[in-house]
N, C-alpha and C positions, 0 to 999 in steps of 0.2 A: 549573535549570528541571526540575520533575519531566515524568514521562509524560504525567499526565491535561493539565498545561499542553500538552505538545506534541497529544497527543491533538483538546483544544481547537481548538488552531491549525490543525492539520490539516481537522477539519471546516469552520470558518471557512475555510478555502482551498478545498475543494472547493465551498462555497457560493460563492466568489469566481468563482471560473472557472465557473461557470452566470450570472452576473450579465452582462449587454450592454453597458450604460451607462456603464462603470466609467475614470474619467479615466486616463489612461496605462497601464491596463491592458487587454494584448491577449488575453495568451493565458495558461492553466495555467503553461505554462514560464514566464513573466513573473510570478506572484504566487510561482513557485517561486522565484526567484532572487530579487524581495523577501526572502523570508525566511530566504533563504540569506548573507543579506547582513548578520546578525544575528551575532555571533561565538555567542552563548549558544545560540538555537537550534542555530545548525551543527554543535556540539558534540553537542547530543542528540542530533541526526538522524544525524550520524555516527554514534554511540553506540547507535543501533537501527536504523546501516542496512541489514540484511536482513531484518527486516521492515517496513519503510520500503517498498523494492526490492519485495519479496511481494506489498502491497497496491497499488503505484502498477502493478503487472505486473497486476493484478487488473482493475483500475479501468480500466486504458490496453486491456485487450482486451475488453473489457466496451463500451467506447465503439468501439472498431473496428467491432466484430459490430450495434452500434447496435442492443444491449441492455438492455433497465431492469431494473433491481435484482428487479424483481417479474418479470422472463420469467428472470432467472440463478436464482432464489431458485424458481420451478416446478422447472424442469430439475432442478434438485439436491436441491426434496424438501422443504425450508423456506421460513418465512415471509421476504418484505421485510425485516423488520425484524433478522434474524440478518444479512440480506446487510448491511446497512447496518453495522452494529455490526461486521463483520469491517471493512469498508472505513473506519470510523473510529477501525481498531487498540482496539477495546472489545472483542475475544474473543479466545480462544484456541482456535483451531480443528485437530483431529486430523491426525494426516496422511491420515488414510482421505479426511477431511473435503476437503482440501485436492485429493486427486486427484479428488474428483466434482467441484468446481468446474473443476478445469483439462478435464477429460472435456465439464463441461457449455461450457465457452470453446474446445472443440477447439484446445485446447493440451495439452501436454504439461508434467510439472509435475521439476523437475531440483533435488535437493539434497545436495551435496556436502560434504565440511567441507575445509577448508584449511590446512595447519600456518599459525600467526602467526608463525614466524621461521623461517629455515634450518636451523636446529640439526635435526640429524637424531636419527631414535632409532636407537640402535642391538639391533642383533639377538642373539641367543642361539643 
């Protein structure tokens, strides 16, 4: 499954969870666990999930604040349509870029790296 598929899907699911009517579908977490229920996607999403985790952190305080893309997209200085494109994993945004955002979400914005296995380095 390349990016732009998941990319795809991702938009497709955020248009999911703004729909009312939708048969056995309640909630965001419920189209989420659909398509987590996919071994192929799981894999991807695993496979990009901090930024996965970045944009749903984005999107999840953005609707807290009961903010639209076009009042986040003021506050930080650009059009709608850049907000949009980050939120549908189509940009690649700086890290300057990324603290105006958390500034304009009165969040704070935290990145770490994490060794992938125990092995330690050793010192000199």
């Amino acid at each position: 499954m390349s990016y732009v598929r998941i990319s795809r899907i991702l938009r497709t699911w955020r248009k999911l969870k703004d729909m009312k009517n939708m048969k056995g579908v309640r909630s965001y977490g419920d189209v989420k666990k659909r398509f987590l229920a996919d071994p192929e996607f799981r894999k991807e999403y695993e496979a990009l999930g901090p930024e996965f985790e970045l944009i749903e952190s984005i999107i999840k305080r953005r609707g807290e604040l009961k903010m639209s893309q076009e009042e986040l997209a003021a506050k930080v200085g650009t059009g709608q349509a850049a907000v949009s494109r980050l939120e549908s994993g189509n940009a690649n945004p700086t890290l300057a870029s990324l603290v105006e955002i958390a500034e304009a979400l009165d969040a704070s914005l935290h990145i770490e790296l994490k060794p992938k296995s125990r092995n330690r380095v050793s010192t000199v």
